[in-house]
C-alpha beads as a LAMMPS data file, in Angstrom:
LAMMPS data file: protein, C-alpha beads

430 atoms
429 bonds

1 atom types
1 bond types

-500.0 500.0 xlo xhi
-500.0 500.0 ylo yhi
-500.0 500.0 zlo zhi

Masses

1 110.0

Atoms # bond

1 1 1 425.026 330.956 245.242
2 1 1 421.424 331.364 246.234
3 1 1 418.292 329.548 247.206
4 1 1 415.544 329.849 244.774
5 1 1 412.202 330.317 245.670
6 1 1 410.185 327.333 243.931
7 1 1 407.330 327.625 242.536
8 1 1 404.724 324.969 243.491
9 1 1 402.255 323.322 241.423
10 1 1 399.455 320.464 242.835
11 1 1 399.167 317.779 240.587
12 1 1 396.674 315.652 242.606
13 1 1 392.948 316.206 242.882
14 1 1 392.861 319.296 241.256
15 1 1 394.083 317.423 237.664
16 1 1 389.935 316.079 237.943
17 1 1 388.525 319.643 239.375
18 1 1 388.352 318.489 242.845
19 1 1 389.429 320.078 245.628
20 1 1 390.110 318.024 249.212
21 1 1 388.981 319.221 252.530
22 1 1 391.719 319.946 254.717
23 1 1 391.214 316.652 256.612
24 1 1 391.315 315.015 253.315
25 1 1 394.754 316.945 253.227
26 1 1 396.286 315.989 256.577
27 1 1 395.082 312.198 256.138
28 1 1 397.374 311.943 253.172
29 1 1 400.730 311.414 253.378
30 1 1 402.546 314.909 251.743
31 1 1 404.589 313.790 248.175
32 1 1 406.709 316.343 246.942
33 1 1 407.408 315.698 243.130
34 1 1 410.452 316.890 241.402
35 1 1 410.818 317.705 237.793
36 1 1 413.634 316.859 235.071
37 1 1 415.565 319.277 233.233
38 1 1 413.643 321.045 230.345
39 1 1 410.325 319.862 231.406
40 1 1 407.498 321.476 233.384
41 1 1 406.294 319.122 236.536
42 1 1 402.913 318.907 234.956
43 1 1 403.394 317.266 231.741
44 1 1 406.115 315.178 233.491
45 1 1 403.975 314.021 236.744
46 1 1 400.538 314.752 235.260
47 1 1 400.518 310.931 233.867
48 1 1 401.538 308.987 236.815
49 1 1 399.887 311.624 239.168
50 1 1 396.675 309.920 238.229
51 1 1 397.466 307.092 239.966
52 1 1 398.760 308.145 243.093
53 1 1 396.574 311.158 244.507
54 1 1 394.283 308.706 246.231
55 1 1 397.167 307.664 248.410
56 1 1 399.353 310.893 248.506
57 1 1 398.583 314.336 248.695
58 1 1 400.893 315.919 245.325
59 1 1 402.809 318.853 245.096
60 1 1 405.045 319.340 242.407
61 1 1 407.898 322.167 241.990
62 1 1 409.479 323.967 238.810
63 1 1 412.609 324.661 237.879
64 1 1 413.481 327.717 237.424
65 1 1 412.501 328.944 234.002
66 1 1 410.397 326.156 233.181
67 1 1 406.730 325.656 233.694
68 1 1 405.135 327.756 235.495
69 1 1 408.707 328.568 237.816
70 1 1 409.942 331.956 238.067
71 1 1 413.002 333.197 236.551
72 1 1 416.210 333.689 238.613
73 1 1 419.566 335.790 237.563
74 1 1 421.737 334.175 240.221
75 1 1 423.807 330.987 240.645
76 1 1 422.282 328.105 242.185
77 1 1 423.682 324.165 242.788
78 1 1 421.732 321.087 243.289
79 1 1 422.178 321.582 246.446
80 1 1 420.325 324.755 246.885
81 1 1 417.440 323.581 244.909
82 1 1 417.436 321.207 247.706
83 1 1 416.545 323.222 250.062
84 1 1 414.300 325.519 248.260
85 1 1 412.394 321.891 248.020
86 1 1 412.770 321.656 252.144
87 1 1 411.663 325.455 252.450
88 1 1 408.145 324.776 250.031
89 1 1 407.524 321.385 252.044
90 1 1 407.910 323.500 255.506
91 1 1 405.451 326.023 254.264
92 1 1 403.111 323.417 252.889
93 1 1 403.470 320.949 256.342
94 1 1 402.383 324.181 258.291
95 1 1 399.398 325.142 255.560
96 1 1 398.236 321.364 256.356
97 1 1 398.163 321.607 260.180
98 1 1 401.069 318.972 260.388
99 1 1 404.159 320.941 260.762
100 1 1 406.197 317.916 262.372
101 1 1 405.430 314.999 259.996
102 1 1 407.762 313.486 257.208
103 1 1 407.012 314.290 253.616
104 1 1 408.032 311.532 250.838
105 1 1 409.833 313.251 247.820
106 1 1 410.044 311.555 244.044
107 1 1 412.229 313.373 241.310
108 1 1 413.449 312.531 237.782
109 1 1 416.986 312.915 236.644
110 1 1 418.148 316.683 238.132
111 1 1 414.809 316.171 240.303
112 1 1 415.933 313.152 241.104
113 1 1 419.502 314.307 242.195
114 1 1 417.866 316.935 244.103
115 1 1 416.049 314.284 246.252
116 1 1 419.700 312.877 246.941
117 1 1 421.160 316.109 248.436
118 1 1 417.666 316.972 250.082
119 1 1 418.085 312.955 252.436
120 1 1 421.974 314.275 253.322
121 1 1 420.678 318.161 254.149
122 1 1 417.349 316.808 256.041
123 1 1 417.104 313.286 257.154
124 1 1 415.019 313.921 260.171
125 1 1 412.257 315.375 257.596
126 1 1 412.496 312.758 254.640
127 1 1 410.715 309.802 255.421
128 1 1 411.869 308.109 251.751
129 1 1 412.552 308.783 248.285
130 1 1 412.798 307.571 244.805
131 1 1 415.051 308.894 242.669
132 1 1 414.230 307.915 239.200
133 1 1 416.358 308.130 235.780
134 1 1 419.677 310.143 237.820
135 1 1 422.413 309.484 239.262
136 1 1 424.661 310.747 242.379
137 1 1 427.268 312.503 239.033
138 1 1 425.466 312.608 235.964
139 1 1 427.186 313.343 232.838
140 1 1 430.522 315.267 232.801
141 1 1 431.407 318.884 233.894
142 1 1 432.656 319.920 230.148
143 1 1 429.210 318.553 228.683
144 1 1 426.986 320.071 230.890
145 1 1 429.519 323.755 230.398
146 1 1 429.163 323.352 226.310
147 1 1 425.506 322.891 226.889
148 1 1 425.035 325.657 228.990
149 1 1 426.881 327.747 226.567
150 1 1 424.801 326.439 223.595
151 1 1 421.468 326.794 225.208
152 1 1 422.149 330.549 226.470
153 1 1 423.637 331.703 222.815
154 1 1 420.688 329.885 220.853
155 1 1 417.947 328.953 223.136
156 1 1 416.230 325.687 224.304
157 1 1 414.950 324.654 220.669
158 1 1 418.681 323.818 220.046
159 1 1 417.651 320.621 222.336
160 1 1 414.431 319.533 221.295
161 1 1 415.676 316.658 218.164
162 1 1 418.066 314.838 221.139
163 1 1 415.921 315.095 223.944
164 1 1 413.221 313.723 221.886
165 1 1 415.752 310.747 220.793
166 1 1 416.943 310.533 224.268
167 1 1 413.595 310.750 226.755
168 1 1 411.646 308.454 225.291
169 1 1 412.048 304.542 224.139
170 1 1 411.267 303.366 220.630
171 1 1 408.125 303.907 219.645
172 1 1 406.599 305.750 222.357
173 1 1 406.764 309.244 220.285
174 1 1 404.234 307.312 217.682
175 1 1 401.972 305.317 220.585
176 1 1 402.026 308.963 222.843
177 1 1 402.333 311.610 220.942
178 1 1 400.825 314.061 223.159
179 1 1 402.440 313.071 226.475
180 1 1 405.204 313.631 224.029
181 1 1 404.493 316.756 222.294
182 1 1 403.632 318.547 225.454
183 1 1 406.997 317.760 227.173
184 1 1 408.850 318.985 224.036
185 1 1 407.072 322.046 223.919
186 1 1 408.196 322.281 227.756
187 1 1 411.198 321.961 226.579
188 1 1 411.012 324.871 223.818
189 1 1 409.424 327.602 226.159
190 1 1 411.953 327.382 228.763
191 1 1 413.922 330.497 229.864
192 1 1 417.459 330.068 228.187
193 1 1 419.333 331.522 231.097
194 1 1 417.971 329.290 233.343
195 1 1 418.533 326.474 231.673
196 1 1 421.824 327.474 231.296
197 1 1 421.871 327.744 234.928
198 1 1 420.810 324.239 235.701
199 1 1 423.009 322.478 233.190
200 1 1 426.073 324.520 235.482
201 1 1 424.553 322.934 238.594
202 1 1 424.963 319.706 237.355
203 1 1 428.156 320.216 236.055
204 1 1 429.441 320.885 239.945
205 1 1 426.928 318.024 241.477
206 1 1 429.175 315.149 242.449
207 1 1 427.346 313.184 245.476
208 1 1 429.116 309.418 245.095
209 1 1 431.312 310.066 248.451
210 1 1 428.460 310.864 250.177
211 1 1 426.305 307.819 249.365
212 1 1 427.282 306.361 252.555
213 1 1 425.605 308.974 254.546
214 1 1 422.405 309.216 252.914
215 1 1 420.219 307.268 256.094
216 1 1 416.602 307.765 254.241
217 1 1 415.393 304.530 252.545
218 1 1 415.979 305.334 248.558
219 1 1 414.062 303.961 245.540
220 1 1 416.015 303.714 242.172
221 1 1 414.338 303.544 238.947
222 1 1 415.621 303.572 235.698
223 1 1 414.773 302.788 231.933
224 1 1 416.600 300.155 230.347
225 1 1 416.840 302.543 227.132
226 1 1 418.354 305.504 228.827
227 1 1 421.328 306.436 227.863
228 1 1 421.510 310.150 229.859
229 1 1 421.284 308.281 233.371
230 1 1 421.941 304.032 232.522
231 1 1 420.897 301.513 234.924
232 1 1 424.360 301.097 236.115
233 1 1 423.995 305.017 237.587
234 1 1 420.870 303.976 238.922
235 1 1 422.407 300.722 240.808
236 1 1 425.780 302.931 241.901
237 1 1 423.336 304.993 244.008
238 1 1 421.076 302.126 245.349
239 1 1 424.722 299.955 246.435
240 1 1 425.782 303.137 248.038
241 1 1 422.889 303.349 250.144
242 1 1 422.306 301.314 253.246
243 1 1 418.489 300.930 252.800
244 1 1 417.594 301.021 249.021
245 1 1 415.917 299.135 246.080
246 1 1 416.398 299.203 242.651
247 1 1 413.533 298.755 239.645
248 1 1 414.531 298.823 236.010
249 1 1 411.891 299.130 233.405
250 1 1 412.946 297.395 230.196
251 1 1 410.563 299.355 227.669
252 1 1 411.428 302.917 228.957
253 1 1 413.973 305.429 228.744
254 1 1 414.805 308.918 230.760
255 1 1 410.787 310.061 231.696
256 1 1 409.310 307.306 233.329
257 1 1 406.645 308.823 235.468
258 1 1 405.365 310.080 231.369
259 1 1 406.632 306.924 229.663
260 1 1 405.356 303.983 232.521
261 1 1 403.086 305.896 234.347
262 1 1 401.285 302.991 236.062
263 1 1 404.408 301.272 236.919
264 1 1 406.049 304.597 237.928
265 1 1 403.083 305.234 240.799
266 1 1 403.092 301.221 241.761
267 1 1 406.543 300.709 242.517
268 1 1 406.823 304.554 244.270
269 1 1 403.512 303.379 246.576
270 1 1 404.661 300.134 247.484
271 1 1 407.887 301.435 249.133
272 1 1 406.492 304.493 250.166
273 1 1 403.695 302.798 251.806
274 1 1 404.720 299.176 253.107
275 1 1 400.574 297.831 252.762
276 1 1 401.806 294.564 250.690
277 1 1 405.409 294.584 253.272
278 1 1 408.015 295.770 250.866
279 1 1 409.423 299.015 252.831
280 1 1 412.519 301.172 252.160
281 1 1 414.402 298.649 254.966
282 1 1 415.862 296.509 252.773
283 1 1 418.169 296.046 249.825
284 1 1 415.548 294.889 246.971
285 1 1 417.243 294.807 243.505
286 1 1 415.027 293.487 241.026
287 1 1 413.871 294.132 237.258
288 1 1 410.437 294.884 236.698
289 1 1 409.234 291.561 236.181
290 1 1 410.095 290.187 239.343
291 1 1 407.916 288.961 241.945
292 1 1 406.969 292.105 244.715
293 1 1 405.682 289.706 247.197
294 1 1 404.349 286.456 248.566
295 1 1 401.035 287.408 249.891
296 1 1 398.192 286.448 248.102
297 1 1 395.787 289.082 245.743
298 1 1 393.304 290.109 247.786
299 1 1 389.708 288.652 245.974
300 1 1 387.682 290.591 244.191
301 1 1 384.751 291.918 246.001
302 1 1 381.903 289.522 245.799
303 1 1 379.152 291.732 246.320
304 1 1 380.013 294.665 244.207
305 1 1 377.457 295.709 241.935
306 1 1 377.071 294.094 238.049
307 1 1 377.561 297.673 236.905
308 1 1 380.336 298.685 238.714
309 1 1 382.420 295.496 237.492
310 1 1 381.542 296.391 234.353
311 1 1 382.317 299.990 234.465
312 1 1 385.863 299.060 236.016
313 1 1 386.401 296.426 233.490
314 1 1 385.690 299.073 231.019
315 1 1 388.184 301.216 231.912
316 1 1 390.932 298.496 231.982
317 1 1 389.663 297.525 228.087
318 1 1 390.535 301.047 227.023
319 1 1 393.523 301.300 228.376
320 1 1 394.305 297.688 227.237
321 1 1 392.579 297.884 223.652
322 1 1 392.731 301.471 223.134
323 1 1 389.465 304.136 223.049
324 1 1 389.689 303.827 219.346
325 1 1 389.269 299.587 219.493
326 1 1 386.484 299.773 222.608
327 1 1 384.478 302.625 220.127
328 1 1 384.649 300.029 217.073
329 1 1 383.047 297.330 218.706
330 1 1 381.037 299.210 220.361
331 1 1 379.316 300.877 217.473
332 1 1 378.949 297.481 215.814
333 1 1 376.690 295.677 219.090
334 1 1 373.644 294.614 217.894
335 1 1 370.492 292.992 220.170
336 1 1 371.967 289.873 219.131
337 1 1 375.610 290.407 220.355
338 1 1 375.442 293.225 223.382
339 1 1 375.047 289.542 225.763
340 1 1 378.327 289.239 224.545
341 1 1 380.013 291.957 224.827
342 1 1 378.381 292.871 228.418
343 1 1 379.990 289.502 229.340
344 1 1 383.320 290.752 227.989
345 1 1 383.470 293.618 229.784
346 1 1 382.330 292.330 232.786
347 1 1 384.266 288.926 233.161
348 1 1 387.315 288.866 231.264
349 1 1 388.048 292.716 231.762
350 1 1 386.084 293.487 235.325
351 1 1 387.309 289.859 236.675
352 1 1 390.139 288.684 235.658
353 1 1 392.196 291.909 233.565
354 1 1 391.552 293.688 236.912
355 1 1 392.750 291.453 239.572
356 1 1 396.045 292.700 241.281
357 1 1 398.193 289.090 240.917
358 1 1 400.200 289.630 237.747
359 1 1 400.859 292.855 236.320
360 1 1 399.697 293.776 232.832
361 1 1 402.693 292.927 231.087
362 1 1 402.532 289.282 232.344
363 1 1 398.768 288.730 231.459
364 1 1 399.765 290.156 227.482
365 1 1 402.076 287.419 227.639
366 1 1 400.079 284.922 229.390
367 1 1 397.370 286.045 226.476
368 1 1 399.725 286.052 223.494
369 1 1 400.371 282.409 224.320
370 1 1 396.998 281.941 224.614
371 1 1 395.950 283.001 220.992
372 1 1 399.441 281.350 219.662
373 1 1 397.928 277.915 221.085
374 1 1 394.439 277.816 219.626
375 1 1 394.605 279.453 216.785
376 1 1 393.102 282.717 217.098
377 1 1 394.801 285.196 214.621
378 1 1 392.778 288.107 214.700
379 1 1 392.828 288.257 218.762
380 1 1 396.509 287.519 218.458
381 1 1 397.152 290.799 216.230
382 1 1 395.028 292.792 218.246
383 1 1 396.863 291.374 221.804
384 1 1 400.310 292.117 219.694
385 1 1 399.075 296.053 219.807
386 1 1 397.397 295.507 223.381
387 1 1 400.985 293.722 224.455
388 1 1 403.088 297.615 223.018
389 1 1 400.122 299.343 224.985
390 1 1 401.176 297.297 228.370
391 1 1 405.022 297.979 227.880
392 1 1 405.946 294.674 226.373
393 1 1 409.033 295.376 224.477
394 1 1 409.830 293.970 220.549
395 1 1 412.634 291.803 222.122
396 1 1 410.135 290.230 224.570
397 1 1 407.355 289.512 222.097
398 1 1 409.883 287.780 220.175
399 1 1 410.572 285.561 223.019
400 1 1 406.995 284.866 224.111
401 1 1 407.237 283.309 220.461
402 1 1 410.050 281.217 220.513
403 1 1 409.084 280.182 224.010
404 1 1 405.148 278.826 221.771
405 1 1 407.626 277.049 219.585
406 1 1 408.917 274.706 221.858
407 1 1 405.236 273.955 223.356
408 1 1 402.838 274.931 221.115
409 1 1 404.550 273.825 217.417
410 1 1 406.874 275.567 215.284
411 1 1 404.409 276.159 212.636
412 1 1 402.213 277.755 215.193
413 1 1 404.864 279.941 215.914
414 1 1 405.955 280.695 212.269
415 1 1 402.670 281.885 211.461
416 1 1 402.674 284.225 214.614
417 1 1 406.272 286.075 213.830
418 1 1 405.057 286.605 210.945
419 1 1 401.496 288.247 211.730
420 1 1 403.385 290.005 214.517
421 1 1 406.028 291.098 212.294
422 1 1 402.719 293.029 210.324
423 1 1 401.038 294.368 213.252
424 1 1 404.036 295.909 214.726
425 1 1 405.250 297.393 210.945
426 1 1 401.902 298.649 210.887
427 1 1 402.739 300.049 214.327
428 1 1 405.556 301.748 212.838
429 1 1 407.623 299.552 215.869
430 1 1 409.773 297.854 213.430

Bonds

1 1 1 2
2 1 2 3
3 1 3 4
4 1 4 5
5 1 5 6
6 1 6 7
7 1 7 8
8 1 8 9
9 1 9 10
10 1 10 11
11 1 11 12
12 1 12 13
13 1 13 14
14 1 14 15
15 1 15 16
16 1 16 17
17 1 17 18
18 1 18 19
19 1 19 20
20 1 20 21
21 1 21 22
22 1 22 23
23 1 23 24
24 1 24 25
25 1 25 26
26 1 26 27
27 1 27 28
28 1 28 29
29 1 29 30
30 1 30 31
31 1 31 32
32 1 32 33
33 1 33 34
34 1 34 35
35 1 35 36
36 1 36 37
37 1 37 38
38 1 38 39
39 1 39 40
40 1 40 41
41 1 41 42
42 1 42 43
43 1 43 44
44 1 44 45
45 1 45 46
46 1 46 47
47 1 47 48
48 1 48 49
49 1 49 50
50 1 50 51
51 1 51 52
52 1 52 53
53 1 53 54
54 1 54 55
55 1 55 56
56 1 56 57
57 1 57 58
58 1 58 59
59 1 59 60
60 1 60 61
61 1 61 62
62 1 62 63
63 1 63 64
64 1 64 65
65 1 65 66
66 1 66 67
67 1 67 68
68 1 68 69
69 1 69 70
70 1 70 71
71 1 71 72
72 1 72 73
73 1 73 74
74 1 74 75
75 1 75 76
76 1 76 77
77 1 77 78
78 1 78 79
79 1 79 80
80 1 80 81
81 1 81 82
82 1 82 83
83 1 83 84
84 1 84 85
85 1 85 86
86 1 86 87
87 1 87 88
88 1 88 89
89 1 89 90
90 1 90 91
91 1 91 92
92 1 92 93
93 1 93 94
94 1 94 95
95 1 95 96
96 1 96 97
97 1 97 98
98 1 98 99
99 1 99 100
100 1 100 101
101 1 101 102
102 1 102 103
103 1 103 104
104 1 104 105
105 1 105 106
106 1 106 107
107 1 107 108
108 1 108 109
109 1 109 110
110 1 110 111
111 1 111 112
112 1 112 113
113 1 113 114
114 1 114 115
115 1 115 116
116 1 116 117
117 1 117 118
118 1 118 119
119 1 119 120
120 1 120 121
121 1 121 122
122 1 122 123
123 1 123 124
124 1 124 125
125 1 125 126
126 1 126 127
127 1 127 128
128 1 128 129
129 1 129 130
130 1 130 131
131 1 131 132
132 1 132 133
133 1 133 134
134 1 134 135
135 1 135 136
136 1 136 137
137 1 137 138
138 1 138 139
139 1 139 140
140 1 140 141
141 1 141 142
142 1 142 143
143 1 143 144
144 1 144 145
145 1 145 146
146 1 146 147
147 1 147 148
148 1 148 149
149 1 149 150
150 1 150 151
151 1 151 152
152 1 152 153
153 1 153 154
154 1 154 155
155 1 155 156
156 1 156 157
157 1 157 158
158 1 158 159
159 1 159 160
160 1 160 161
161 1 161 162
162 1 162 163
163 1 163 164
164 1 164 165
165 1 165 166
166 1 166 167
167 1 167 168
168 1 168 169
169 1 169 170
170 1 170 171
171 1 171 172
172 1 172 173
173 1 173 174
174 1 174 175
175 1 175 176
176 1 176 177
177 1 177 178
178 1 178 179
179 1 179 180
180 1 180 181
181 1 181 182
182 1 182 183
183 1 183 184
184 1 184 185
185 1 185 186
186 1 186 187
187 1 187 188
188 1 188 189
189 1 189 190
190 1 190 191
191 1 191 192
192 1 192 193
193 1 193 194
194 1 194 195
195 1 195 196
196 1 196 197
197 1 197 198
198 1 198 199
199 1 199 200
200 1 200 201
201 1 201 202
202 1 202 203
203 1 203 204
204 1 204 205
205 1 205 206
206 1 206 207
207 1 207 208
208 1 208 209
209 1 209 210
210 1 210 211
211 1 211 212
212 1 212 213
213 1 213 214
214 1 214 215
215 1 215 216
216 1 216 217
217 1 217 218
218 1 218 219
219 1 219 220
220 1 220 221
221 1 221 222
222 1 222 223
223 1 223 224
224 1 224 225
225 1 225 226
226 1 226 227
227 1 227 228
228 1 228 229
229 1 229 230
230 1 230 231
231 1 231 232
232 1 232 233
233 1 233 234
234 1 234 235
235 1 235 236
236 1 236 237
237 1 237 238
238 1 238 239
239 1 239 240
240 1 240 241
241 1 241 242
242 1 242 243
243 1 243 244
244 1 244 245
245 1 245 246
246 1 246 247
247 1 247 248
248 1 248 249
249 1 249 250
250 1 250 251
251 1 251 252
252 1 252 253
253 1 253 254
254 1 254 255
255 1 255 256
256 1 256 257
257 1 257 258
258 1 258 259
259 1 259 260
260 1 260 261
261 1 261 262
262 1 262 263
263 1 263 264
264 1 264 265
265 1 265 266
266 1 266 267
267 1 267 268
268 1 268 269
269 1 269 270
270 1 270 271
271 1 271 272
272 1 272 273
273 1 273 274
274 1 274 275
275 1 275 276
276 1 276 277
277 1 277 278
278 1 278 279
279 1 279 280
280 1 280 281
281 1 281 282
282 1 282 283
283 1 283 284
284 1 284 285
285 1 285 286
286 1 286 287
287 1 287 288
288 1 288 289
289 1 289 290
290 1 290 291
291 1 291 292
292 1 292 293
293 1 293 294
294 1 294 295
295 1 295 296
296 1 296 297
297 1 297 298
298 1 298 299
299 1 299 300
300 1 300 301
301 1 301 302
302 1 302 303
303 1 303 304
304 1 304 305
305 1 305 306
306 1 306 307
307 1 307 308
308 1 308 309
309 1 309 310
310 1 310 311
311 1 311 312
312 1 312 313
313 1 313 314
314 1 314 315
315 1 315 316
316 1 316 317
317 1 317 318
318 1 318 319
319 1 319 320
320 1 320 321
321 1 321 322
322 1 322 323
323 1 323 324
324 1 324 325
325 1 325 326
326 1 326 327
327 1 327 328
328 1 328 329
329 1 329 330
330 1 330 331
331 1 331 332
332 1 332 333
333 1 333 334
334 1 334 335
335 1 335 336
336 1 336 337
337 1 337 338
338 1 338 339
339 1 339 340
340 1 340 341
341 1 341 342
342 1 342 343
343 1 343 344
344 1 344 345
345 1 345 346
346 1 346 347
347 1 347 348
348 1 348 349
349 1 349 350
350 1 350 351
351 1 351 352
352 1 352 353
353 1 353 354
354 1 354 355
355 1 355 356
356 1 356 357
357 1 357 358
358 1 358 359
359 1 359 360
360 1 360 361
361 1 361 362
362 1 362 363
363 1 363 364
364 1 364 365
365 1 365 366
366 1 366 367
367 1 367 368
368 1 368 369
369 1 369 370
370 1 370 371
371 1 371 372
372 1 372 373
373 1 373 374
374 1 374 375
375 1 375 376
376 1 376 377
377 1 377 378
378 1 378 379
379 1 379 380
380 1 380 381
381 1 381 382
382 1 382 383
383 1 383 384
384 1 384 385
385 1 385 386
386 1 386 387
387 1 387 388
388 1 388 389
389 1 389 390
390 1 390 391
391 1 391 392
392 1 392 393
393 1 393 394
394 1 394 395
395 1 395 396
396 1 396 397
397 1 397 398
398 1 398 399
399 1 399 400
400 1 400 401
401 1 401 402
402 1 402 403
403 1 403 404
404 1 404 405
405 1 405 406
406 1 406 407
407 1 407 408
408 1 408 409
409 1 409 410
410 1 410 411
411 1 411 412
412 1 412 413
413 1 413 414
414 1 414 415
415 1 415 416
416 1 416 417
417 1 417 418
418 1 418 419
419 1 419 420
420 1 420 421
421 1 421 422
422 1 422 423
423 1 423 424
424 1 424 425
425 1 425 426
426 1 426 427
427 1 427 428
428 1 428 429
429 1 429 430
């Protein structure tokens, strides 16, 4: 067996065409960012990356064969990946002047496994780390051989139809199609061999004894909808561990830092970085829509200027509403409406869409219920959309309905199943 020499990539400032001073660099805390197999880190990371390089500086490492990562001929196990991940964070503590501090480390499914066996080899180094979409065994050793064998007679393309039914939940492939498309292709270019070579690591990667050992504080995450690495592999690892907690995301599947971006970066910062006093100390097992604290949202600022509320609020109606929505109406402001729309866009989306109380997913709701009680139809289709857009599943939408039945009127209700059921067929959702 033998250590690879990983290829780093940085994923944070440089994704805009910035570059950081170096005391930019040593005030950040150092996140090393691990990839799953058949992707490249970029695609992957690129997403969620976005949201965390003002807290973390971002390095992300390749597989071997993938991405930008240089091919190897030789054996490897999980475990040496490991610590060609301890050797690249060395040489990148010593680049940023602080050769002695901890580094936080984040990988997804054999990225993720790697972060495991990287808290047993070097717990004095690890501060914490989330290990998202794995598990401490994944799959079976005759699997992960056939694969292997598959892969290196007929190359990577042989995987691209189930990876693409396993990585992603339903409907994301129509909703992201280039997050989507540029992980596939990922996918297709990967060396073979290598491959080949990682599917054999997994097959002899077996860390459940060892759970007990692991002293580093450990984030789980996991997608309701995968079925490479369940939930249930997710919660074996965070039991096993003596400081842990465990997220599951109901609308995702095996990619979450691609499929949940946001979500991915907020729960990874909040127990990397205890500023709202959840830490890695404590057993926190909890699905996504469970409260993360009891401190109160801090207010917004009073004095910031009309323009930048507006500008933020902007942002958050894109990303709500979609670019395509936001262009629409838009283009059809007149003299007579742009009052309007400037208070849109400053209170409801700059206020209110903005504040850090409830997530996204609770406000669609919140919304949906909204439109359901007065009346509104054409808001209500186009919250139905924003609700898919903010990771509200099919089976929770058709809750938030019943729920209006029971106190907002059954015929309220009957008219908005069947408006939703449109708007989501017209999604291609259903």
């Amino acid at each position: 067996m033998t250590v690879p020499d990983l290829t780093p990539v940085a994923l944070g400032d440089n994704l805009t065409g910035s570059q950081p001073e170096d005391h930019a660099r040593q005030d950040k805390p150092l996140l090393i960012l691990g990839p799953s197999l058949g992707t490249a880190v970029t695609p992957l990371w690129a997403p969620a990356a976005a949201h965390l390089k003002d807290r973390f500086e971002l390095i992300g490492w390749e597989l071997p064969g993938h991405g930008r990562g240089s091919v190897v001929a030789d054996e490897f196990d999980v475990e040496d990946l490991a610590e060609g991940v301890h050797r690249l964070a060395d040489r990148l503590r010593q680049e940023r002047g602080t050769p002695d501090k901890k580094y936080f480390y984040a990988g997804v499914s054999v990225g993720g496994a790697v972060g495991l066996a990287l808290s047993l080899a070097h717990p004095d180094a690890v501060q914490a780390v989330a290990a998202i979409c794995t598990g401490a065994k994944i799959g079976e050793r005759a699997g992960w051989i056939e694969r292997a064998e598959l892969v290196e007679t007929s190359g990577t393309p042989t995987q691209v139809i189930g990876s693409a039914e396993k990585w992603f939940a339903p409907g994301f492939l129509e909703r992201q199609r280039v997050i989507a498309t540029e992980l596939l292709h990922s996918l297709q270019e990967a060396d073979r061999n290598d491959y080949g070579l990682v599917c054999r690591a997994l097959s002899r990667c077996d860390l459940r004894d060892r759970l007990g050992e692991i002293s580093v504080p450990v984030l789980t995450l996991a997608g309701a909808h995968d079925v490479a690495t369940p939930p249930e592999s997710l919660q074996q690892v965070a039991d096993g561990v003596a400081q842990s907690a465990s997220v599951v995301f109901d609308d995702a599947a095996h990619l979450l830092p691609a499929e949940r971006p946001e979500d991915t970066a907020r729960e990874i910062a909040a127990f990397f970085l205890p500023d709202d006093g959840r830490s890695g100390g404590s057993s926190d097992v909890r699905s996504e829509n469970a409260a993360s604290g009891t401190e109160w949202p801090a207010l917004p600022d009073p004095v910031a200027p009309r323009s930048r509320v507006k500008e933020e609020g902007m942002t958050v109606r894109r990303e709500v509403l979609s670019d395509e929505h936001v262009d629409r109406a838009e283009s059809r402001t007149t003299e007579f409406t742009a009052p309007f729309q400037d208070l849109i866009s400053r209170y409801a989306w700059g206020e209110i869409w903005t504040r850090p109380g409830l997530d996204r997913k609770t406000r669609s709701a919140i919304t949906l219920t909204a439109m359901i009680a007065l009346g509104h139809w054409q808001e209500f289709d186009m919250h139905i959309k924003a609700a898919r857009r903010n990771g509200v599943g099919i089976p929770e939408i058709q809750e938030i309905i019943l729920q209006s039945a029971i106190y907002c009127g059954v015929p309220a209700a009957n008219t908005a199943f069947s408006r939703a059921q449109s708007v989501l067929d017209d999604l291609g959702d259903l």
